[in-house]
KEKE-206070 format. One record per residue (C-alpha): x, y, z; residue number from 1; residue in three letters. Coordinates in steps of 0.001 Angstrom, whole numbers, padded with zeros to 6 digits. Each point is the difference from the previous one (the first is absolute). Example, Ala and Ser with C-alpha at 12.3 -4.5 7.8 and 13.67 -1.06 7.14 Angstrom:
// KEKE-206070
<node u="012300" v="-004500" w="007800" seq="1" type="ALA"/>
<node u="001370" v="003440" w="-000660" seq="2" type="SER"/>
// end
This chain:
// KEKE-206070
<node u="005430" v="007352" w="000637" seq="1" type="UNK"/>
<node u="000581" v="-002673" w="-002670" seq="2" type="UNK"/>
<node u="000827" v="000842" w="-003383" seq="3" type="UNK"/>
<node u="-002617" v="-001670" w="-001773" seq="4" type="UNK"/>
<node u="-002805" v="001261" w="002524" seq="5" type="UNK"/>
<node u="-003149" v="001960" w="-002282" seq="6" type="UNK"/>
<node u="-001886" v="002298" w="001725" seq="7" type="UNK"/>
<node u="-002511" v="-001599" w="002578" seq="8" type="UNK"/>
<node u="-003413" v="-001646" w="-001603" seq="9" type="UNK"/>
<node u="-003091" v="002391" w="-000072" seq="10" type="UNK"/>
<node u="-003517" v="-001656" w="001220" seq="11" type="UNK"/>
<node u="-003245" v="000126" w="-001610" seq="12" type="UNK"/>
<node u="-003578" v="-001487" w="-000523" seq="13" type="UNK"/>
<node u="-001219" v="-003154" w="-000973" seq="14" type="UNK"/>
<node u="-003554" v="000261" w="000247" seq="15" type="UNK"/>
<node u="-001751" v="-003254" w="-001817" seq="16" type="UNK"/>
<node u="-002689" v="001845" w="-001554" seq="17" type="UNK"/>
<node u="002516" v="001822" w="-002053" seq="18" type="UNK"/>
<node u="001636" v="-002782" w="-001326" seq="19" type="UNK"/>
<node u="-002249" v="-000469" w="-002641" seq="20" type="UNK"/>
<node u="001441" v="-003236" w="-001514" seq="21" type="UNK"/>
<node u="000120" v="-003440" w="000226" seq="22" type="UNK"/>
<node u="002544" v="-001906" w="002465" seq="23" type="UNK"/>
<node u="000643" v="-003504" w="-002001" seq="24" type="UNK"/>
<node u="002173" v="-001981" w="000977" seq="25" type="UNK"/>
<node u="002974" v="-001715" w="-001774" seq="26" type="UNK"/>
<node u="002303" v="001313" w="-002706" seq="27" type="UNK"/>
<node u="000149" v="-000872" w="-003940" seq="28" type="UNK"/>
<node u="001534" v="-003246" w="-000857" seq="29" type="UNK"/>
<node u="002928" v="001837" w="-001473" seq="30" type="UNK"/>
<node u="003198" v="001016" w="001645" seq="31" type="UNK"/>
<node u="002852" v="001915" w="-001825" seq="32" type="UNK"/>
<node u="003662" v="-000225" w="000945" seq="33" type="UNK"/>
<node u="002541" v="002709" w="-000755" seq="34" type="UNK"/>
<node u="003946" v="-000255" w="000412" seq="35" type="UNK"/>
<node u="001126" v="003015" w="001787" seq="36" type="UNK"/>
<node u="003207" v="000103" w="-001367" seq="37" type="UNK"/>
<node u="-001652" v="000525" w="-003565" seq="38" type="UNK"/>
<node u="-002117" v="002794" w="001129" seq="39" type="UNK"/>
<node u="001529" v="003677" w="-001718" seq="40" type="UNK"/>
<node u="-000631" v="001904" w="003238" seq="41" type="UNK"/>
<node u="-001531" v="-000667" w="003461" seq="42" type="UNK"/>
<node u="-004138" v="000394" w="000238" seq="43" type="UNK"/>
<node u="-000596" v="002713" w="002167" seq="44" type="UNK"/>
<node u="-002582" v="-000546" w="003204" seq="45" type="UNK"/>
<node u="-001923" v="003159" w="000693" seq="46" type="UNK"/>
<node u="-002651" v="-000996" w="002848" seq="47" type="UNK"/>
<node u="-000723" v="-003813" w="-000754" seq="48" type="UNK"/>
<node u="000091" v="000092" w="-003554" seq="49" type="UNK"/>
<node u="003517" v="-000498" w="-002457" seq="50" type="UNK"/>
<node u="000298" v="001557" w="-003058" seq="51" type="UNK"/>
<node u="-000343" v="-002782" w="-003176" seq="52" type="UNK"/>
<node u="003464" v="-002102" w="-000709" seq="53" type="UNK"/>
<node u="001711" v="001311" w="-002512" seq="54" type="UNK"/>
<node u="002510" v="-002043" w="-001585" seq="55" type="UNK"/>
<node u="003299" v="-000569" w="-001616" seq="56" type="UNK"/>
<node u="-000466" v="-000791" w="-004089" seq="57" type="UNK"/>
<node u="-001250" v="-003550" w="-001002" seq="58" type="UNK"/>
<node u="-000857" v="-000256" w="003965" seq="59" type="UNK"/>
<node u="-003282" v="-000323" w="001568" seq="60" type="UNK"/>
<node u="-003089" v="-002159" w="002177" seq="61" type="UNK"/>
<node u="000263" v="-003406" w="000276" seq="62" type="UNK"/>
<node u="-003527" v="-001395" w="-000206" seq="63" type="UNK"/>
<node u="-000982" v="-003515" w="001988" seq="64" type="UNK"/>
<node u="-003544" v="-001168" w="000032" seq="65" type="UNK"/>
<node u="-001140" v="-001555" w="003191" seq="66" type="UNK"/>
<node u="-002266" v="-002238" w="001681" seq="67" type="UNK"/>
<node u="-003379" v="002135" w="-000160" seq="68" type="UNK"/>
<node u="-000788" v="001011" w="003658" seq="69" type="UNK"/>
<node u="003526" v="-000402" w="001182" seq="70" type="UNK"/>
<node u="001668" v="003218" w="000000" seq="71" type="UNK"/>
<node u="000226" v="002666" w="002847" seq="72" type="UNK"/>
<node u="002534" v="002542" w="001403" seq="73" type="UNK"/>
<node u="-000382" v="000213" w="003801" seq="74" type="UNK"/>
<node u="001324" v="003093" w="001925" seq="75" type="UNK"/>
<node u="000464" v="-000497" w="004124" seq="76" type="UNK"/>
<node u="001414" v="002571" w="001697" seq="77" type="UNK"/>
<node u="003517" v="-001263" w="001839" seq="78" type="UNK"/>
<node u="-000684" v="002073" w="003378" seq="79" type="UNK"/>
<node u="-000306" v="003934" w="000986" seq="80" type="UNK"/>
<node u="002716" v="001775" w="-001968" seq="81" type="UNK"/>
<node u="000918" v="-003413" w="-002083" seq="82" type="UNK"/>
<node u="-001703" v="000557" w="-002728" seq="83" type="UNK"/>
<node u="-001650" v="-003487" w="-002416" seq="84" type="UNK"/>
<node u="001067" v="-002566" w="-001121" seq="85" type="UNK"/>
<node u="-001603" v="-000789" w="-003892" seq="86" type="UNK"/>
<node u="-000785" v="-003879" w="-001032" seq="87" type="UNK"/>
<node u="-000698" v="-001109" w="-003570" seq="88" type="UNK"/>
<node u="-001832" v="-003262" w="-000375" seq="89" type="UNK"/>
<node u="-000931" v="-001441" w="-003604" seq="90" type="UNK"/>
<node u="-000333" v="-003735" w="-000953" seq="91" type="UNK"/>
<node u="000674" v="-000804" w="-003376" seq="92" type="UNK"/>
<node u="-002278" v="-003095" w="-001146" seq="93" type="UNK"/>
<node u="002816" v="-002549" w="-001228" seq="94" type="UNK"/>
<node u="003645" v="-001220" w="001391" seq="95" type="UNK"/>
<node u="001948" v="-000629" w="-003104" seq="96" type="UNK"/>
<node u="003301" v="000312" w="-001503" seq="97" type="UNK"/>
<node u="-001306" v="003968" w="-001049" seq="98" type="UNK"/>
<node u="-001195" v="000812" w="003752" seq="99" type="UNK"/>
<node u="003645" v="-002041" w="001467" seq="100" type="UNK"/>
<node u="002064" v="002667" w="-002388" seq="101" type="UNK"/>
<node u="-002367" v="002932" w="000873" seq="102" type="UNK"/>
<node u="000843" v="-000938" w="004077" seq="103" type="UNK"/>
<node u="003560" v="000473" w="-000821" seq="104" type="UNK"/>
<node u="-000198" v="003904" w="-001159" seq="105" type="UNK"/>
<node u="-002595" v="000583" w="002869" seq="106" type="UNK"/>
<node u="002092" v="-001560" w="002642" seq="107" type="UNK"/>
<node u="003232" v="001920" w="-001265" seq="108" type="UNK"/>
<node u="-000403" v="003978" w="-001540" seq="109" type="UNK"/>
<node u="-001269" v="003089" w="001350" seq="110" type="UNK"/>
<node u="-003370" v="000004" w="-000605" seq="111" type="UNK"/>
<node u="-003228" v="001543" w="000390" seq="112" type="UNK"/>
<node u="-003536" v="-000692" w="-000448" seq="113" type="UNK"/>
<node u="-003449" v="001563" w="-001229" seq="114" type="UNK"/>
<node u="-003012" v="-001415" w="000320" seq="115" type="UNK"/>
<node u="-003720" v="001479" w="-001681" seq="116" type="UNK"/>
<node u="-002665" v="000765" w="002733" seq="117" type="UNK"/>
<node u="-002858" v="001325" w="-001422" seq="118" type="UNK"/>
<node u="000558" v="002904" w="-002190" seq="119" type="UNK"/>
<node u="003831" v="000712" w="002051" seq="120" type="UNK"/>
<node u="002696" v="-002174" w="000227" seq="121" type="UNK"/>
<node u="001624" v="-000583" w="003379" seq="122" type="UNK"/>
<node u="004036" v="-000400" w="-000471" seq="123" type="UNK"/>
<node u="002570" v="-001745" w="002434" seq="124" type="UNK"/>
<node u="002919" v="002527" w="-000551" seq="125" type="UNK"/>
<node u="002896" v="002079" w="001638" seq="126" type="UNK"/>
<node u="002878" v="001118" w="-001273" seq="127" type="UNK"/>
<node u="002029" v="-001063" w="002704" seq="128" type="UNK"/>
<node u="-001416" v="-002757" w="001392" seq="129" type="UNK"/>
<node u="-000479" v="-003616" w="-001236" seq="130" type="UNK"/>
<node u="-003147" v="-001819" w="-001346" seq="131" type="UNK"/>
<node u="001293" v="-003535" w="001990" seq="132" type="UNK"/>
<node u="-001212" v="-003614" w="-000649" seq="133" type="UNK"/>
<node u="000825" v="-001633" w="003661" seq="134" type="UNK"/>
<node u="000074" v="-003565" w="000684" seq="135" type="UNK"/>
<node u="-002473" v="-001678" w="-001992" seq="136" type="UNK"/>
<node u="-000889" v="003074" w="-001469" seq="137" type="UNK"/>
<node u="-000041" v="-001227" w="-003404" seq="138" type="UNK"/>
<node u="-002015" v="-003861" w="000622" seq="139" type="UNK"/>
<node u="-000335" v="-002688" w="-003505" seq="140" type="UNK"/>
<node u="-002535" v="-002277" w="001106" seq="141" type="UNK"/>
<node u="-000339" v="-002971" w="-002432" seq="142" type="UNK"/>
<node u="-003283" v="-001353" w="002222" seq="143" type="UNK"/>
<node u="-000222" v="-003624" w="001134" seq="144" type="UNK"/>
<node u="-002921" v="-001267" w="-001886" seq="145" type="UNK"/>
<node u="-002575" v="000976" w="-002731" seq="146" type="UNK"/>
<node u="-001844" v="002199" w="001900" seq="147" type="UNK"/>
<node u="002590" v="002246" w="001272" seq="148" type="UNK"/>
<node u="001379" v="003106" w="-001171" seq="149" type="UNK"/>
<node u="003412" v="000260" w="-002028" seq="150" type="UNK"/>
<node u="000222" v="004099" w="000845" seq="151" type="UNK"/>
<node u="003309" v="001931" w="000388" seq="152" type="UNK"/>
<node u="-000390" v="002253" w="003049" seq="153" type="UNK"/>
<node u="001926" v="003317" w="000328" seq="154" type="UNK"/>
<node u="000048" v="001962" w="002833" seq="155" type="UNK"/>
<node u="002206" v="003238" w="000439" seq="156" type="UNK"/>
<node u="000010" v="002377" w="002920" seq="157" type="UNK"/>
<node u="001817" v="003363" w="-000307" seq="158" type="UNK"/>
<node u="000396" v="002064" w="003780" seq="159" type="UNK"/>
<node u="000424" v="003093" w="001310" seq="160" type="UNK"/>
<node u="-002403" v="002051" w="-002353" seq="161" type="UNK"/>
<node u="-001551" v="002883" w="001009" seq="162" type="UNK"/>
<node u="-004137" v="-000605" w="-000901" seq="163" type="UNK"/>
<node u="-001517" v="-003863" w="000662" seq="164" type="UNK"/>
<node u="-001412" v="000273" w="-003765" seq="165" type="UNK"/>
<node u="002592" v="001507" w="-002441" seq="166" type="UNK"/>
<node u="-001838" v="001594" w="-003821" seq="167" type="UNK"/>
<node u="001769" v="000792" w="-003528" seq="168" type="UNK"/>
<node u="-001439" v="002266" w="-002225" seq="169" type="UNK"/>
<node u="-000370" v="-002022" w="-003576" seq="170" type="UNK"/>
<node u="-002328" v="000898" w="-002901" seq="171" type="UNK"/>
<node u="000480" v="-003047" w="-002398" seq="172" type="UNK"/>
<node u="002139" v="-002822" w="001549" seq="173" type="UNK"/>
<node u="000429" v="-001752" w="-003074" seq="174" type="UNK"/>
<node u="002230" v="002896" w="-000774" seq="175" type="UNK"/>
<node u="002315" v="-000882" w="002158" seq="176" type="UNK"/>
<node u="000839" v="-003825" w="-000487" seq="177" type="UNK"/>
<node u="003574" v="-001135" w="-001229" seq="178" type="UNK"/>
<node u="-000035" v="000106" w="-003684" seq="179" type="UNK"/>
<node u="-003009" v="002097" w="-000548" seq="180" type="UNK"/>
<node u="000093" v="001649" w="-003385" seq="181" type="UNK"/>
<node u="-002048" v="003451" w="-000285" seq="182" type="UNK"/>
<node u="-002485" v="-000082" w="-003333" seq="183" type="UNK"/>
<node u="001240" v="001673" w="-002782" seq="184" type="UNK"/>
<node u="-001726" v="003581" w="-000034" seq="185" type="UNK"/>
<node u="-001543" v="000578" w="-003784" seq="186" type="UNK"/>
// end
């Protein structure tokens, strides 16, 4: 038996008439990005859902605000046994000299990536695997003419996870951006 094997998955019900909520589609137009390396201690998965990042001092959430409509994490499953492989996809409405510097961190560190959905936030994360921009994973498009988009288009995939959607548990996520200062208490 592998050494990273978890006991096997338990079943169970989904009937639609206990759902009880609404199925919209599409994601916020935000997307955070965290550097692993700057994280105090690994999140912790228990079922689908990681503990909140916790962070080394004066580290934190980088925020990027994207094209509205253009953000989604897709989970596929990578065959029986395999487990999924995770893509991020944001757009970020310009392709600048801001968007050409941010391509350079993205391309390069450890990263990983939470994006709001709803009232959770789905996160692109594992510990020991990487959050990878491919071949024209991270696109500058400058458009042709005046009616075409100038967008920045990032898309990461991370593999071998062990749930096609992947949560983390956050109450206030402005808490947890780089250089966040708590209120003084009075």
């Amino acid at each position: 038996m592998a050494e990273n094997a978890s006991p096997c998955p338990t079943m169970g019900h989904f009937l639609e008439g206990e759902q009880c909520l609404e199925n919209f589609p599409g994601t916020s137009p935000l997307i955070y990005f965290g550097v692993k390396s700057e994280l105090s201690e690994p999140m912790i998965l228990t079922d689908n859902v990681y503990s909140a990042p916790k962070f080394k001092p004066g580290k934190g959430l980088f925020k990027f605000e994207c094209k509205d409509d253009s953000n989604s994490i897709e989970g596929s499953s990578l065959g029986k046994r395999a487990g999924y492989k995770l893509t991020v996809k944001a757009v970020l409405d310009a392709a600048n000299k801001m968007t050409s510097k941010l391509g350079r961190p993205l391309n390069n560190l450890d990263l990983f990536a939470i994006i709001p959905d709803g009232d959770d936030f789905q996160i692109a994360y594992d510990k020991d695997r990487k959050l990878v921009f491919d071949a024209d994973g991270i696109k500058a498009e400058t458009g042709a003419g005046g009616t075409d988009a100038r967008v920045t288009t990032i898309t990461g995939t991370l593999s071998r996870v062990k749930y096609p959607m992947l949560y983390v548990d956050i109450d206030n996520i402005d808490t947890l951006l780089e250089g966040y200062v708590a209120p003084a208490s009075t």
